[in-house]
N, C-alpha and C positions, 0 to 999 in steps of 0.2 A: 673077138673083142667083146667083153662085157663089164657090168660095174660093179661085179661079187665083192671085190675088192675093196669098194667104199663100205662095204658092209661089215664083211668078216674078214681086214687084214691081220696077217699073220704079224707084220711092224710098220713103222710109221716114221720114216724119215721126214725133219722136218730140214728142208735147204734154205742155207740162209737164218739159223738159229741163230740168239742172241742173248747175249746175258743184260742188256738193256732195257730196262721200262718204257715204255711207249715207242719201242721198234716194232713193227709188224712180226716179225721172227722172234720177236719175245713173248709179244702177246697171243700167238699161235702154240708157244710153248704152254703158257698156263692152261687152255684151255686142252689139250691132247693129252694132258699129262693125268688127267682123269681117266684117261684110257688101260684097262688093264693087259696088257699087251706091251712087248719091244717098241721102245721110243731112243729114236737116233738123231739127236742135236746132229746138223751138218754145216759145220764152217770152217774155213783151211785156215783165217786169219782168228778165231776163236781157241782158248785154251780152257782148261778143268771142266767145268760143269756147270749146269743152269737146270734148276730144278732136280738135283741129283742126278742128274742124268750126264754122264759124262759123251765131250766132243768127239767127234769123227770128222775126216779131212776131204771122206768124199764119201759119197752114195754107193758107192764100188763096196767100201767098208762095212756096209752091211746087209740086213736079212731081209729089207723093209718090201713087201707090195703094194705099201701105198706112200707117196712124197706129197707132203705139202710144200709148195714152191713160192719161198716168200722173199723173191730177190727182183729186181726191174725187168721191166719188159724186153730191153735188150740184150736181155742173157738169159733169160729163159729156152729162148733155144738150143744152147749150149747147153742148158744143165737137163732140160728133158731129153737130150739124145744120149746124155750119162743115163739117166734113168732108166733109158729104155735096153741100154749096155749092162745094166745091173741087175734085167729082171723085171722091175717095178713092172704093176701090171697097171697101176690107175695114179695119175697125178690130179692134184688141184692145184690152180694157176690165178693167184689173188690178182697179179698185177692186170691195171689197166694200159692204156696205148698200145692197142692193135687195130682189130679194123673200125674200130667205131671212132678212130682220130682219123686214119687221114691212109694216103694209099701204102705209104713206107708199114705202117699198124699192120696195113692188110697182108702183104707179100709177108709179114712176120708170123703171121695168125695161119697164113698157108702155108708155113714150113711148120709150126708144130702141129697140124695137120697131117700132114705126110710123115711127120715123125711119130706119129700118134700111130697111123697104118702102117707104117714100116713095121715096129713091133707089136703092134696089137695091143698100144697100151689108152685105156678110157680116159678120157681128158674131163673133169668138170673145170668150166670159165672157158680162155682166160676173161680177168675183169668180173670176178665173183666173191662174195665174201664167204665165200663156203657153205658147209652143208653140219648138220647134227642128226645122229639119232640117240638119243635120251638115252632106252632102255640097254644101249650098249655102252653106256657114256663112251660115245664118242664123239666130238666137237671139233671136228677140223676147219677151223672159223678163226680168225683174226681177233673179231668182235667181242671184247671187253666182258665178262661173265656169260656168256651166252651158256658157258658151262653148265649153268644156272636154269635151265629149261629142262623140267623135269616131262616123265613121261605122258601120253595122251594118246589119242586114238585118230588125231587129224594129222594127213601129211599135208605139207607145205610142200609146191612145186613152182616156184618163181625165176621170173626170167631175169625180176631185180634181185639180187641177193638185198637188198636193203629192203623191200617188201616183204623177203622171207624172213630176214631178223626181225621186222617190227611188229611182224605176228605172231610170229613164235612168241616174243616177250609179251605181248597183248595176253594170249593164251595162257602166258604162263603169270603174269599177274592175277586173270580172274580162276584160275585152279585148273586151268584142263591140261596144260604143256602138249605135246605134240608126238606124234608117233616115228616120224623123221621132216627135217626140213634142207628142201638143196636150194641153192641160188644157184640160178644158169649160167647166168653171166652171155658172154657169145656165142655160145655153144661150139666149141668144135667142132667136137666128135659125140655129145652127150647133151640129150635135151630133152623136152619131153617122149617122144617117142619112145625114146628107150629106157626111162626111168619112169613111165605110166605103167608100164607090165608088171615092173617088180613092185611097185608100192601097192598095186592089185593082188598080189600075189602075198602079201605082207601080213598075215592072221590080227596084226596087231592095229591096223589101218583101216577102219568103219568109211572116211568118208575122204578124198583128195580135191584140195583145195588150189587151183591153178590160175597164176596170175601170166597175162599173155603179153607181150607188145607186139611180137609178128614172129612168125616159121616160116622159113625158105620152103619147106613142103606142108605145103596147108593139107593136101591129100592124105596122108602118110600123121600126121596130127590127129587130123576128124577120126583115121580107121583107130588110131591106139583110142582115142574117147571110146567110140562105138565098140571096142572089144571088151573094155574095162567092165567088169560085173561090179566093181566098188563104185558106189554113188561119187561124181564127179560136181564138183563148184566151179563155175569160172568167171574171170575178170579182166577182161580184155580192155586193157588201158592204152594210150597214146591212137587220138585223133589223127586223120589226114591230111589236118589243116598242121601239126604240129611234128608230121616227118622227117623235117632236120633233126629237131630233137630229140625226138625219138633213138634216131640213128643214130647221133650222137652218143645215145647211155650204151646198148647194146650193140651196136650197127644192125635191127629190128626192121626188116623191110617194111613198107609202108602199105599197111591192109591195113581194112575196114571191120569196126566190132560186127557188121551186120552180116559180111561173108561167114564168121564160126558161127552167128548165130542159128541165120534161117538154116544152116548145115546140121547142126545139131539140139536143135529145139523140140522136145516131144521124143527126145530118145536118155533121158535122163540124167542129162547133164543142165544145171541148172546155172544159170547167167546172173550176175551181180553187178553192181553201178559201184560200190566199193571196198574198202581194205574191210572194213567195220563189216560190211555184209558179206564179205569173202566169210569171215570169220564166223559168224552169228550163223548163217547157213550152214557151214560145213559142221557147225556144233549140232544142228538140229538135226540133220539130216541121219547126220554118225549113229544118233543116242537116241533115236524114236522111231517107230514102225513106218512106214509109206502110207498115208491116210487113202481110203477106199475115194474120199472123194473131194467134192472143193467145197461142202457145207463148214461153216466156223460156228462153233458154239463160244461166245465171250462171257464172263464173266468177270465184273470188276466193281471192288466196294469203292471205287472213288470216279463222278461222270466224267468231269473233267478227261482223263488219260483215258478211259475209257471212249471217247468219244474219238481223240488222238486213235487210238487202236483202231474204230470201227472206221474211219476214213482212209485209213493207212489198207486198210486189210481188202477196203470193198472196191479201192480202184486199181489193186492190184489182180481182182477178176475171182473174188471167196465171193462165195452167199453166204447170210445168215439166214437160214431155214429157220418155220416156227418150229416150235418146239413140238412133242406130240402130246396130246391133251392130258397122258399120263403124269408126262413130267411138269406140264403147265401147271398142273393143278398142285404137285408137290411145290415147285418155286411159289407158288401162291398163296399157300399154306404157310409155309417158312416165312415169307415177306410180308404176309398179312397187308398188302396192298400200297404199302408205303412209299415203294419205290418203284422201278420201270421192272416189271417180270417180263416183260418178252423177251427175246434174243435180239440184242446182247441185252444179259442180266443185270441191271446196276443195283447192289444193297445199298449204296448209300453212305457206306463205312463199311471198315469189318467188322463182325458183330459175331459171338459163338456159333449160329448155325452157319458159317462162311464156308466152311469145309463141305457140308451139305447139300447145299445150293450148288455150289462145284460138283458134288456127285449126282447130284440132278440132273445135270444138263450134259457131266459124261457118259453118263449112262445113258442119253437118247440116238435112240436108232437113227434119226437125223443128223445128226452132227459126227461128221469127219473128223475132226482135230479143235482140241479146244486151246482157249486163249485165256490167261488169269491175270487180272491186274490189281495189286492192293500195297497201302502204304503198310509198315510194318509199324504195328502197336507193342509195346513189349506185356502188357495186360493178357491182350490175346496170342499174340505170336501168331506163326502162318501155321494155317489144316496141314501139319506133315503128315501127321497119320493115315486121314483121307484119301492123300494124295499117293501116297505109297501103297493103299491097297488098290487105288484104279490104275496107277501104273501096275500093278502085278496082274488085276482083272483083265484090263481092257487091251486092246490090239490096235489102240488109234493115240496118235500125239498129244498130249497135253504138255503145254508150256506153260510159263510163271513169269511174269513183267515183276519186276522188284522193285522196292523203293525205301527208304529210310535209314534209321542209325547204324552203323556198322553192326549191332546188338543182334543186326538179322541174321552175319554171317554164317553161323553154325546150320540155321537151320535152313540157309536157303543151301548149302555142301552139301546137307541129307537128301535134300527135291534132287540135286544134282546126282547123287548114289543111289536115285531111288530111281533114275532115268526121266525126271523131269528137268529139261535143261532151262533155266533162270535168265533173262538179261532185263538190266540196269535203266534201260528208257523205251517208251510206248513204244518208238519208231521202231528200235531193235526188236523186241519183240515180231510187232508188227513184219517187219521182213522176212524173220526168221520162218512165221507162218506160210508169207507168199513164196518162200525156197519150197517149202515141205510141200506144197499146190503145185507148183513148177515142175517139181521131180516125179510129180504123176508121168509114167510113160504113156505114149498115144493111146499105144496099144490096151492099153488097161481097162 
């Protein structure tokens, strides 16, 4: 059993295809049909075509190694043991009611189980909205444009499929889109363990992005993190106090965020409190070097957010080292005393030498990873120059807190291609920092 198939299928039956708008099996059509590859409408009560693609009566009728199954829960088993009659090596299974309803869910969720071993065929779900990877355009997902998520370099591995959509589309609003995203759903037969190796394995995949509610094997979870050479994010949501409900979304057994944590703390996989930090992290992490240490060098023309930053930053466990007398005296020079030179730098505004100052304090042997905060003037615009030759110089993170008229866009896309990753408020920034500090291994 493995999940080549969600990758590189050879065709794509979808069961339960429809020529209806707002069916599930219609709206599963638009988005597969981007796929360059054999696409197999399957419905017995359907005729002609949907999307060009003309109907077929059953699964049997085609070529396909991978089925998207978008028919009720009580017949899913019946059409995964067609599948598994026909070949198919890998199904996805949208419908929910199995074991996260009730005991009937469950004895149904352990026959496509055993139907899954019987043939050797990967199951993502059941009770998932599916999975995308971009660069294949392939979007085996239900969800409404998702088609629309272009490519990126974070994978998305969620146990919500609706947590994996709502980042994807996050990512794909501020410009990064994704390298692939799965929803787990229940996991059958397919869950993190087996889909952490291949998205490690993935050249196109900088950093994986893992949203948790609970694994039946927490052992067999920690060893796939611990093997994984790809920087790992995670975000272990649903409390103890709130394990019905939990159970309820996934049937997610009821563990505590603190068992993956004290497990895997200090071997670089790095913990988040939210979707927003899931995000903001695995961006940093993907697109900037491992800082040597937990010095922060800040600089920011406005005190205010600046201040936000230095609070955000220093009780997530950064120093800010002084500077070395080298660079004190350049900041010093440049600011002519007006404003605060020590670490964190504030000018005050942005002013022409802003880019400078920024390379004063990149350039100090003190400073691990730097932090930039300034509102965007259109007079001056932001140091991209600057910035793109100490991202080419230097071997330590520089980030960019944003702010102002859309007018910035272009040139905050450049800081982005230039390998400075950009975000929109102090706190963001700010986390993104304490990820990059976090993912220091012990060892180091």
């Amino acid at each position: 059993m493995g999940v080549t198939d969600f990758f590189d299928p050879d065709g794509i039956a979808v069961i339960g295809a429809s020529k209806t708008p707002g069916k599930l099996g219609n709206d599963a059509m638009t988005n597969i049909r981007t796929y360059d590859g054999e696409v197999y409408p399957v419905n017995p009560s359907s005729e002609g075509s949907v999307y060009g693609y003309e109907f077929v009566d059953s699964v049997h009728d085609t070529d396909a190694d991978l089925a998207l199954c978008c028919v009720p829960s009580p017949v899913v088993p019946e059409v995964l043991e067609e599948c598994g009659e026909a070949g198919v090596g890998a199904a996805v299974i949208f419908a929910g009611g199995f074991a996260e309803v009730d005991e009937d869910g469950r004895e149904r969720e352990d026959e496509i189980v055993r139907i899954g071993d019987e043939y050797d065929m990967t199951i993502l779900g059941p009770n998932t909205a599916g999975y995308c990877i971009p660069h294949l355009d392939l979007y085996g997902s239900f969800v409404p444009e998702i088609r629309d998520v272009e490519t990126g370099n974070v994978a998305l591995l969620a146990q919500s499929g609706g947590v994996g959509i709502t980042s994807a589309f996050q990512l794909d609003r501020e410009e990064y889109g994704v390298s692939a995203m799965f929803g787990l759903g229940n996991r059958a037969n397919t869950g993190f363990v087996e889909l952490i190796p291949v998205l490690d394995d993935d050249p196109r995949t900088d950093a994986i992005a893992l949203h948790i509610e609970g694994t039946e094997d927490v052992d067999a979870f920690l060893e796939a993190c611990r093997e994984a050479e790809t920087p790992i994010v995670a975000y272990k949501a649903g409390s103890e106090e709130l394990s019905d409900f939990v159970a309820s979304h996934t049937g997610a057994p009821n563990q505590s965020r603190e068992r993956y944590e004290e497990a895997l703390t200090g071997e670089s996989v790095v913990f988040v409190s939210s979707v927003t930090e899931l995000i903001d992290a695995s961006r940093a992490i993907a697109d900037t070097p491992t800082p040597a240490g937990r010095n922060v060098g800040l600089v920011t023309a406005q005190a205010g957010p600046g201040i936000i930053l230095a609070d955000d930053i220093n009780e997530r466990g950064a120093e800010f080292p002084d500077l070395e007398d080298e660079t004190q005296e350049r900041v010093d020079d440049l600011l002519q005393g007006i404003t605060y030179t020590e670490n964190p730098v504030d000018t005050g505004r942005p002013l022409p030498e802003f880019g400078q100052v920024i390379d004063a304090v990149a350039r100090d042997d003190n400073v691990d990873v730097v932090i930039v905060y300034e509102i965007y003037e259109d007079s001056l615009g932001y140091p991209v120059e600057e910035l793109e030759t100490l991202a080419d110089d230097l071997e330590k993170p520089i980030l960019f807190t944003v702010a102002g008229p859309e007018s910035f866009e272009k040139e905050r896309l450049q800081m982005e291609a230039a390998g400075i990753p950009t975000f929109q408020a102090p706190e963001r920034g700010a986390n993104a920092v304490a990820a990059l500090i976090d993912s220091i291994p012990d060892d180091a």
